[in-house]
Structure formats: C-alpha cells, structure tokens
Chimera marker file (.cmm) of the C-alpha trace (Angstrom):
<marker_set name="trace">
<marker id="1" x="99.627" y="103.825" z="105.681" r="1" g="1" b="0" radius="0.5"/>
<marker id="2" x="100.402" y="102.993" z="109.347" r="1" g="1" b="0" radius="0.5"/>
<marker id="3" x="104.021" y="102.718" z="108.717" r="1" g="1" b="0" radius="0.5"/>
<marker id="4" x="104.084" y="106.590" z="107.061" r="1" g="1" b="0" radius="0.5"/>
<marker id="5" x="101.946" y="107.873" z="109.888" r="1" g="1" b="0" radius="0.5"/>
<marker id="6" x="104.330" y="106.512" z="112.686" r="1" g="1" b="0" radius="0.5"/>
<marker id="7" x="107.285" y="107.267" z="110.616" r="1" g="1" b="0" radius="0.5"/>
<marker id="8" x="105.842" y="111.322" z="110.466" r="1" g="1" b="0" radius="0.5"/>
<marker id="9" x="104.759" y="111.015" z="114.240" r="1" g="1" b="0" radius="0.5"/>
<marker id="10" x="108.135" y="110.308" z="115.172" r="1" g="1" b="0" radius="0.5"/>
<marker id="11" x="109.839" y="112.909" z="113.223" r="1" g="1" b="0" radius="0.5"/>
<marker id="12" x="107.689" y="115.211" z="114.704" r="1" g="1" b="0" radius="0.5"/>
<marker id="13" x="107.958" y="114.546" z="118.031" r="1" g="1" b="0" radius="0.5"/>
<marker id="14" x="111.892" y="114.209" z="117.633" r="1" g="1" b="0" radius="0.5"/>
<marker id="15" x="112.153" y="117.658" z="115.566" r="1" g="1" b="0" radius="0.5"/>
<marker id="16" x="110.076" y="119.078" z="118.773" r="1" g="1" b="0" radius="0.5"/>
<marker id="17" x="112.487" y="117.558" z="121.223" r="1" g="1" b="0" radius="0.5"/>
<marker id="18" x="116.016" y="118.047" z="119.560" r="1" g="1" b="0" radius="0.5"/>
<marker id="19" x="115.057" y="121.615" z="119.301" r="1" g="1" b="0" radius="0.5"/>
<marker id="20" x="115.960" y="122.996" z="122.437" r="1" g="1" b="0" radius="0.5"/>
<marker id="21" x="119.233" y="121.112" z="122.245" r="1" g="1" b="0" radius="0.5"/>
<marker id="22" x="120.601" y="122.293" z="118.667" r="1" g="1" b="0" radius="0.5"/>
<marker id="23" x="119.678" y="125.519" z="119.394" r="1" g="1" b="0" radius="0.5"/>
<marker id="24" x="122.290" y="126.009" z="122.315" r="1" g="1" b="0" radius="0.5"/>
<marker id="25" x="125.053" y="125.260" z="119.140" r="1" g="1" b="0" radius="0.5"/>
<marker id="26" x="123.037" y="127.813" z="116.737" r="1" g="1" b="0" radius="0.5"/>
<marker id="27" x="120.540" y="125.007" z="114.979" r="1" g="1" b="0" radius="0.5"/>
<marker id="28" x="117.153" y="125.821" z="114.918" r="1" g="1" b="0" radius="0.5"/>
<marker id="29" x="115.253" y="122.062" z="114.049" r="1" g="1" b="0" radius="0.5"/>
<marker id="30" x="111.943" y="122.983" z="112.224" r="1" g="1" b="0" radius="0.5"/>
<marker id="31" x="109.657" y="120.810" z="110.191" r="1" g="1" b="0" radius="0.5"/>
<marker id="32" x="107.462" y="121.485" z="107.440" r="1" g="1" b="0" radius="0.5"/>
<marker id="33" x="104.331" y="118.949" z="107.048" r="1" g="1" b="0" radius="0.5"/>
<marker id="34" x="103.212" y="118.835" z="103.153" r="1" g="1" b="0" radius="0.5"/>
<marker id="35" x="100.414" y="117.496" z="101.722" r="1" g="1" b="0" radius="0.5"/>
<marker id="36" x="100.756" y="116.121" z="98.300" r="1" g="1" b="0" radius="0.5"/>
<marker id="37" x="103.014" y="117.893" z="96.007" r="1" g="1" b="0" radius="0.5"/>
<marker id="38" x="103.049" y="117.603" z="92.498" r="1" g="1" b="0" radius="0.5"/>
<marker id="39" x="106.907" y="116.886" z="91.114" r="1" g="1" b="0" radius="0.5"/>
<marker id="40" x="108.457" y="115.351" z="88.705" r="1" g="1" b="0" radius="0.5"/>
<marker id="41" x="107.689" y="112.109" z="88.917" r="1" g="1" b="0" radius="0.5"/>
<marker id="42" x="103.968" y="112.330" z="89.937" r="1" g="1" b="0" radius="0.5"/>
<marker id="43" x="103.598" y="114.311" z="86.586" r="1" g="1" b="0" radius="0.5"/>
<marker id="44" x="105.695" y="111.340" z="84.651" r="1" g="1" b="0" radius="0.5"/>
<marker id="45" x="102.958" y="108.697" z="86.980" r="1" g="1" b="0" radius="0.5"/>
<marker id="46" x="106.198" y="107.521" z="88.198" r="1" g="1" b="0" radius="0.5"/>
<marker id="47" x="105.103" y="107.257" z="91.814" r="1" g="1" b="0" radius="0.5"/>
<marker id="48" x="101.115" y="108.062" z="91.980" r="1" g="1" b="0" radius="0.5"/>
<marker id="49" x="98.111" y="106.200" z="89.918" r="1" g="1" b="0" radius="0.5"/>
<marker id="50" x="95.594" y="108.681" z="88.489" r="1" g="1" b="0" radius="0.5"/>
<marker id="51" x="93.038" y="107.395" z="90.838" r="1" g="1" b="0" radius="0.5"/>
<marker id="52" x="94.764" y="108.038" z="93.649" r="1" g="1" b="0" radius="0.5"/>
<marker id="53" x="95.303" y="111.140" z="92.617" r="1" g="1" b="0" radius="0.5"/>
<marker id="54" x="92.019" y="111.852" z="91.977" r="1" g="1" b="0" radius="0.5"/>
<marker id="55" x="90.778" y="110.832" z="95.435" r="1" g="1" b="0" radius="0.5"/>
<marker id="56" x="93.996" y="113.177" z="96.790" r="1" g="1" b="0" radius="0.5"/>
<marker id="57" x="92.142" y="115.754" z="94.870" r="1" g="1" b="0" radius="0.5"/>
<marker id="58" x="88.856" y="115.132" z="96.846" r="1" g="1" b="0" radius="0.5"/>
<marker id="59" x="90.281" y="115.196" z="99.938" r="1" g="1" b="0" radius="0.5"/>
<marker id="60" x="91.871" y="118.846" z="99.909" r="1" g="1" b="0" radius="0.5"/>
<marker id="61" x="89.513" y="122.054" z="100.578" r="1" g="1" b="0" radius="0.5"/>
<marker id="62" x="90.937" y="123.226" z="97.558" r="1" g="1" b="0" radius="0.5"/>
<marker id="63" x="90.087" y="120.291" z="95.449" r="1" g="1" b="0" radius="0.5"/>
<marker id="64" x="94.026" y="119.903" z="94.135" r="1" g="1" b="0" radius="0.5"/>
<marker id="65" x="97.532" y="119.335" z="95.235" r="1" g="1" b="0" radius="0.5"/>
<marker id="66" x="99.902" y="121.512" z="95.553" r="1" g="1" b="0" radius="0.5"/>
<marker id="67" x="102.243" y="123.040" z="93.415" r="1" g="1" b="0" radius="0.5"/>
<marker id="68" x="106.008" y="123.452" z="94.251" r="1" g="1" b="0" radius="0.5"/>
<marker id="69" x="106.318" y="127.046" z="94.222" r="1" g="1" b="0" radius="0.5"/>
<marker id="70" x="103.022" y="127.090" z="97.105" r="1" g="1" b="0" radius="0.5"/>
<marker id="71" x="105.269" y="125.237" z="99.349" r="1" g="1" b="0" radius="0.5"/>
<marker id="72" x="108.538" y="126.543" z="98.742" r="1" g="1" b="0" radius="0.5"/>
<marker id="73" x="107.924" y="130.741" z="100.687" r="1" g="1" b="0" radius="0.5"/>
<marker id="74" x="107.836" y="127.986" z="104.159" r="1" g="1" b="0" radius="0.5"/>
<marker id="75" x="111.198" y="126.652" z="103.396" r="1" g="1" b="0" radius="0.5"/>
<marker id="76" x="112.509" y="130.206" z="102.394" r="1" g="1" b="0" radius="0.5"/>
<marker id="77" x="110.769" y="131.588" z="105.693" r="1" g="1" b="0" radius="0.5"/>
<marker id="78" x="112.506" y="128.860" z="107.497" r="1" g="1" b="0" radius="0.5"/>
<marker id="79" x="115.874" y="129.454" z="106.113" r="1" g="1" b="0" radius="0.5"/>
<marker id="80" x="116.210" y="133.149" z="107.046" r="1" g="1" b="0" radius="0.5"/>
<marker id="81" x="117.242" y="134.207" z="110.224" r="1" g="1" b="0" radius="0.5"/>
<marker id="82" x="115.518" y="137.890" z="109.702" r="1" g="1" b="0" radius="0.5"/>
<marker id="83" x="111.927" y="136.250" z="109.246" r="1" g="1" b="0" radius="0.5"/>
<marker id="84" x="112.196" y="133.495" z="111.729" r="1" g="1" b="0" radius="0.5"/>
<marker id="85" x="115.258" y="133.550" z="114.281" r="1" g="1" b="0" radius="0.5"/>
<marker id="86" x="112.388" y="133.062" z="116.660" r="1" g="1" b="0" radius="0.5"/>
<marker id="87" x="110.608" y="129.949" z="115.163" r="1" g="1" b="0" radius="0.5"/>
<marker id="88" x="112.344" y="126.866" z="116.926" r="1" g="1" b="0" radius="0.5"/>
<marker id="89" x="111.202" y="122.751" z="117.067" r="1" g="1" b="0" radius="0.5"/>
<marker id="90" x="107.427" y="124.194" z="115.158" r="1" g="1" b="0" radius="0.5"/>
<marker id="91" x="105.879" y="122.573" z="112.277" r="1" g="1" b="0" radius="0.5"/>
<marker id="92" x="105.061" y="124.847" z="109.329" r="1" g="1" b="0" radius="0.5"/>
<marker id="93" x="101.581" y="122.909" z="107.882" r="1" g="1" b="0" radius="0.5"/>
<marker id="94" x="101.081" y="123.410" z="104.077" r="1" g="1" b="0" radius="0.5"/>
<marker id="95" x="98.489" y="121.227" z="103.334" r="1" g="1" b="0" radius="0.5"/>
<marker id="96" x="95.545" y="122.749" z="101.403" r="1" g="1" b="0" radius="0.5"/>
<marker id="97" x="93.097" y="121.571" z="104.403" r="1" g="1" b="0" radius="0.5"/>
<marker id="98" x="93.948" y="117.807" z="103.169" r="1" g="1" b="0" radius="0.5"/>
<marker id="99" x="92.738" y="115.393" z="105.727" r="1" g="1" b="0" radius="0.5"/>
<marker id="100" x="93.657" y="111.767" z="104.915" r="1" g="1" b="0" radius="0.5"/>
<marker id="101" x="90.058" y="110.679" z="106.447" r="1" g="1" b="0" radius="0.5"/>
<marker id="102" x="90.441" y="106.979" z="104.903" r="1" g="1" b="0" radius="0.5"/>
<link id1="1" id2="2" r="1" g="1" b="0" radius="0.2"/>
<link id1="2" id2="3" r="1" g="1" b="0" radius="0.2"/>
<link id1="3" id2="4" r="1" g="1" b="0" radius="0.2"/>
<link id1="4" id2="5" r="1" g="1" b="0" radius="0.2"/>
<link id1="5" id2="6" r="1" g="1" b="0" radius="0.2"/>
<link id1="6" id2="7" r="1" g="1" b="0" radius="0.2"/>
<link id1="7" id2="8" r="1" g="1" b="0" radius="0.2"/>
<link id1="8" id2="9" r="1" g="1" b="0" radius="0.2"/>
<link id1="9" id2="10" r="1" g="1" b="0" radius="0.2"/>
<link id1="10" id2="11" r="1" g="1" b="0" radius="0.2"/>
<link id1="11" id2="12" r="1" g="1" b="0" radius="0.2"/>
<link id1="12" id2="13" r="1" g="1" b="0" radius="0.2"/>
<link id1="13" id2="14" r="1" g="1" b="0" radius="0.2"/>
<link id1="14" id2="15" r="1" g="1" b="0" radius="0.2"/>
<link id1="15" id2="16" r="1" g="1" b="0" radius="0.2"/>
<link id1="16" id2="17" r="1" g="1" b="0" radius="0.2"/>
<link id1="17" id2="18" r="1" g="1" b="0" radius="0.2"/>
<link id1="18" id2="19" r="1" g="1" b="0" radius="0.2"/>
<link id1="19" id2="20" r="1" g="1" b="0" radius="0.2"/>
<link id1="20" id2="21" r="1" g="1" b="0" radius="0.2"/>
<link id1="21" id2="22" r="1" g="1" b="0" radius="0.2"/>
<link id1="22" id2="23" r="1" g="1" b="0" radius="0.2"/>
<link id1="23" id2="24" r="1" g="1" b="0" radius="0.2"/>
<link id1="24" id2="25" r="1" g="1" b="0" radius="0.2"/>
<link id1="25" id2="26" r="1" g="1" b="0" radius="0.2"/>
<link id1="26" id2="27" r="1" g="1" b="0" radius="0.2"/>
<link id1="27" id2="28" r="1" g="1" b="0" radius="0.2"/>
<link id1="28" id2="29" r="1" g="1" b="0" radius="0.2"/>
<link id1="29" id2="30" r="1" g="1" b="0" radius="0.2"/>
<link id1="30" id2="31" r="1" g="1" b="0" radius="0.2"/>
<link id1="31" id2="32" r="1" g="1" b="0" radius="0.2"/>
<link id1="32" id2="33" r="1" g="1" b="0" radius="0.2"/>
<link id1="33" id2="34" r="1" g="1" b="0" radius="0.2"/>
<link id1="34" id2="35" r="1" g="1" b="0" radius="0.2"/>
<link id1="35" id2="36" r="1" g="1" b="0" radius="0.2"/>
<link id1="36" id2="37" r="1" g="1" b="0" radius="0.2"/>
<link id1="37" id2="38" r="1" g="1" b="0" radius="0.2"/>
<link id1="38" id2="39" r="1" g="1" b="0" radius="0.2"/>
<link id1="39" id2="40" r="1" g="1" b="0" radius="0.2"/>
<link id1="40" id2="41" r="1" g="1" b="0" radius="0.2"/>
<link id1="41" id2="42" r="1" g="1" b="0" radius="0.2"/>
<link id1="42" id2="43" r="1" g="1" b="0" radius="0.2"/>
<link id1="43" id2="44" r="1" g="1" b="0" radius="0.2"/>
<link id1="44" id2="45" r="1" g="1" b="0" radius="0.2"/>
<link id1="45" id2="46" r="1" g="1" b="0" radius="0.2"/>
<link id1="46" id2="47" r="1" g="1" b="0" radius="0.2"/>
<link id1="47" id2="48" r="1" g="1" b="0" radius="0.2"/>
<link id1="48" id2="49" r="1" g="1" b="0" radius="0.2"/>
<link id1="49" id2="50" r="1" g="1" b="0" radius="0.2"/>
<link id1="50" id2="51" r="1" g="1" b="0" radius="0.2"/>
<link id1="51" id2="52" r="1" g="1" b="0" radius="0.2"/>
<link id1="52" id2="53" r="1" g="1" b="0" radius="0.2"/>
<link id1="53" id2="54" r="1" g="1" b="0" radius="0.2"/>
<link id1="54" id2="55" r="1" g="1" b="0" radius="0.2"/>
<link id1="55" id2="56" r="1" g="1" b="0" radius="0.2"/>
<link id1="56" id2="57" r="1" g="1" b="0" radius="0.2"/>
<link id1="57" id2="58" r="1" g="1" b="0" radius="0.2"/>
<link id1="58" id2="59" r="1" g="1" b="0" radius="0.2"/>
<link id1="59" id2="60" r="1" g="1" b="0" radius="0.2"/>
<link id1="60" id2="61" r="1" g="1" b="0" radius="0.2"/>
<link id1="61" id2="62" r="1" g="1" b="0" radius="0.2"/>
<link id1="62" id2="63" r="1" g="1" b="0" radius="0.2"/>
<link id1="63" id2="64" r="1" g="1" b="0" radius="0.2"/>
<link id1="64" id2="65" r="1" g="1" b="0" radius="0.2"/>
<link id1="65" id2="66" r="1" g="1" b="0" radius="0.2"/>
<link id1="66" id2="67" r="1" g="1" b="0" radius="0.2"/>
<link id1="67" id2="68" r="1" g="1" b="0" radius="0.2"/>
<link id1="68" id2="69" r="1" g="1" b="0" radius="0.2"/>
<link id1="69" id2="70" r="1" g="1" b="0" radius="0.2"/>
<link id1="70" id2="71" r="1" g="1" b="0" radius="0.2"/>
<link id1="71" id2="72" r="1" g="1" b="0" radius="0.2"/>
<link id1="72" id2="73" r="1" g="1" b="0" radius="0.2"/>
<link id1="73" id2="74" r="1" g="1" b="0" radius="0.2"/>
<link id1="74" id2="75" r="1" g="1" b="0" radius="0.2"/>
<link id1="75" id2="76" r="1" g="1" b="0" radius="0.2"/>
<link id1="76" id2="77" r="1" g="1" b="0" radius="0.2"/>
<link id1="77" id2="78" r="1" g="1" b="0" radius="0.2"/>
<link id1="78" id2="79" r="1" g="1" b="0" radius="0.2"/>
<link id1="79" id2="80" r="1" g="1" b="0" radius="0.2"/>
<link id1="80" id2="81" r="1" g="1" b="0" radius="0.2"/>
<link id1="81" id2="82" r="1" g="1" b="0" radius="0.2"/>
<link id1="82" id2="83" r="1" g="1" b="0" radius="0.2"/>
<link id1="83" id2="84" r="1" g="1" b="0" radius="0.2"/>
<link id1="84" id2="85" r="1" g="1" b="0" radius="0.2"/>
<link id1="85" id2="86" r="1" g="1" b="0" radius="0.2"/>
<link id1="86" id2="87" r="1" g="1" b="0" radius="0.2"/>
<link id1="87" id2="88" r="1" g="1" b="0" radius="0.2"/>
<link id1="88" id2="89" r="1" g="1" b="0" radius="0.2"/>
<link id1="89" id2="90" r="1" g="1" b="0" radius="0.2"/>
<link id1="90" id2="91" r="1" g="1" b="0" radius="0.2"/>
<link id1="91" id2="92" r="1" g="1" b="0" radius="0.2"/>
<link id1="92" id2="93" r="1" g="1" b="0" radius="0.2"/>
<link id1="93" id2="94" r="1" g="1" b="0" radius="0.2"/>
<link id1="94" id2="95" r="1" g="1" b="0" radius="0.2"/>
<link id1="95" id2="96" r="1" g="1" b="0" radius="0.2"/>
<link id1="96" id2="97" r="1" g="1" b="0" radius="0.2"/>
<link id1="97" id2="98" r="1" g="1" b="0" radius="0.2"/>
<link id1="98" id2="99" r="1" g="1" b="0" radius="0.2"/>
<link id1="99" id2="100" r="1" g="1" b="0" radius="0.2"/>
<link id1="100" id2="101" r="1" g="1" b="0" radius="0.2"/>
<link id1="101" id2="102" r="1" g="1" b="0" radius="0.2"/>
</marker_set>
C-alpha cells in the first residue's frame, strides 16, 4: 500500500500548504483522514474480501469499522462557518484508533 500512503502524504501536506493561500479568497482547505468506512459497496463485497475485513476489524481499538453516520458530524463541523471559521489546513482524524501496523 505504498502507493495509497504517498498518495495520502501528499494530500496532506498540500491541504496544509494551500491553506494559507485559499483562505485570503474565503476557502478554508481542511482534510478529514478516515479509517475504513462501511458503504455500499463494502456491504455488496464489491470492493473488500471478508478477510480483509476481518483483519480491518482487528486492527481498530474498537474492534469494527466505522459506520457512515460516525464520520459524517466532521464533515458537518467542517462545513459550518459558526463551529469552525477558525479551523484552517487541519486534519480532522476519525479513525477508531486503526493503525495499519502491517
């Protein structure tokens, strides 16, 4: 998973240094870092094995993934200027204490 780590590195680091730039036009740049997510097509095992989500499983502290509406309140907080007009170029981690420790 090199190429997803690098890819997610560099969004990162580019979310944290466009910031200070799209703000000046009224843009705040935030990101929000997910662990796995169940959706659509994980439940249809359209995109994940059940082994692999098993082991996904194993490696949160909560021993699951996450459901969509657990994630969403960061994207709502995120979207509205009276919770955080202040919160500029951070990343909002909703992970479950998942560490990919493979």
């Amino acid at each position: 998973m090199m190429d997803y780590a690098a890819s997610k590195a560099a969004a990162l680091a580019f979310t944290k240094s466009i910031a200070p730039h799209l703000v000046k036009e009224g843009i705040r740049a935030n990101v929000v870092a997910l662990a796995p997510t169940w959706s659509a097509p994980n439940l249809a095992g359209l995109r994940f094995t059940d082994d692999y989500l098993t082991d996904l499983h194993a490696q949160t502290a909560l021993g699951r993934v996450a459901q969509p509406e657990e994630v969403a309140p960061a994207y709502v907080y995120l979207a509205g200027d009276a919770d955080s007009s202040y919160t500029i170029g951070e990343t909002i981690a909703a992970t479950g204490g998942y560490t990919d420790s493979r």
